[in-house]
Steps between C-alpha positions, in 0.01 A plus 500: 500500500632823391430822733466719197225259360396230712269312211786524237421218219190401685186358248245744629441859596624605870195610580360131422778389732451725766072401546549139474767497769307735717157324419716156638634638806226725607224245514384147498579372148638222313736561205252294310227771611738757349531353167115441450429883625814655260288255218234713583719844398622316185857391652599191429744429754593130676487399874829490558602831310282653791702269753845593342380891552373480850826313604729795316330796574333409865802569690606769301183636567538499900907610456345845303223570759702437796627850493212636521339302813361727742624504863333199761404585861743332761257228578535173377289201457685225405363111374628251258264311211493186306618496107508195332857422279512195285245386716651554834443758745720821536482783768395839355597776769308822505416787755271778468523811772190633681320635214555151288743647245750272377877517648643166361491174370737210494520196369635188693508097459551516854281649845777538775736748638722533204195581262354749745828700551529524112143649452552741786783603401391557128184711666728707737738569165206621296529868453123548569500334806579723851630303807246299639375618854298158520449165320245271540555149425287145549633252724780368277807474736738584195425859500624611882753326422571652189433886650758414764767425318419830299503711804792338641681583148384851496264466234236541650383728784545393879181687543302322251200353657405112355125374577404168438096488473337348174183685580692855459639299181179518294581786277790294303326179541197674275776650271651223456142391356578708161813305417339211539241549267746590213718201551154244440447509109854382458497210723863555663856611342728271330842642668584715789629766217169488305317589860700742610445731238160432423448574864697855462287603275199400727552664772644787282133522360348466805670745661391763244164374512521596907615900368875415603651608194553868431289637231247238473277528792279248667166465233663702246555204263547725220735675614721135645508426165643834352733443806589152339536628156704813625767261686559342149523796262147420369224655420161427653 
């Protein structure tokens, strides 16, 4: 992928590109479903030319936005989900602070100590994140664990408070509700690589749809996809 054009010697129009890969990501449809309803425009275009788009242009997608992520409050909820990988189950770690916007994802074949330092650390080194004044977790034993050995590090701060209470947990169990419905029509991922950044672009999308991106607020749908279409040098 080229930064000057990023759909150099691509078949179809970047515009085309851009709708089927936000269409995919944004909500619940098969690539199947997106070759009948381009039929319907007149576009011939196969299954898996829709596949090999959303799996180019779905991370790229999240690495152009993530500039322009507006700032999270300084509480966190914290929970880990189930995605299914050549048909075994993977650890998908997300938080979302007090208002339920997005902070960060990970994903991990593993659920321990390890896996939980990684994901906090990749949320504390997000530059729209703020130091966490408090973090509420489920009962998982990996995560105090995992906050201690931050704190004694100096990573995190001594005065961060951790909670453990899965009722005060329900705003990121619900979230974690959208993801879930996107991953359905396509049954699992066939590699850890093919997940991960079909799952970028997820939450990417998801996270606009909540208002988190700057210049596309939450309901304005036009003006997300203008956003979209500005990040690649296109026009809507």
């Amino acid at each position: 992928m080229t930064k000057l054009n990023p759909f150099k010697w691509r078949h179809f129009q970047a515009d085309i590109i851009l709708l089927c890969v936000r269409w995919y990501l944004r909500y619940a449809l098969s690539y199947r479903d997106l070759k009948e309803m381009m039929r319907e425009r007149g576009l011939s275009v196969d299954h898996t030319t829709i596949y090999r788009w959303v799996q180019h242009y779905a991370s790229e997608i999240e690495r152009r936005c993530r500039p322009h992520v507006k700032s999270t409050t300084d509480s966190w909820r914290v929970d880990e989900t189930y995605v299914k990988v050549k048909k075994e189950w993977v650890y998908l770690y997300r938080t979302v602070d007090s208002q339920g916007n997005t902070l960060e994802f990970l994903l991990s074949t593993t659920r321990d100590t390890q896996a939980a330092k990684r994901f906090f650390a990749k949320a504390l080194g997000a530059s729209h994140t703020v130091t966490p004044r408090v973090i509420t977790v489920d009962k998982n034993a990996a995560y105090p664990k995992a906050l201690n050995e931050l704190k004694a590090a100096g990573d995190l701060a001594a005065s961060c408070e951790l909670r453990q209470s899965k009722y005060l947990n329900n705003l990121i169990e619900q979230d974690h509700r959208c993801i879930k419905r996107l991953t359905k029509p396509g049954m699992g991922f066939f590699s850890l690589e093919t997940a991960w950044r079909t799952l970028q672009g997820y939450e990417i999308m998801n996270m606009m749809r909540k208002g988190q991106i700057q210049g596309g607020g939450k309901g304005d749908v036009r003006g997300q996809v203008a956003l979209v279409a500005k990040l690649f040098g296109v026009v809507a």
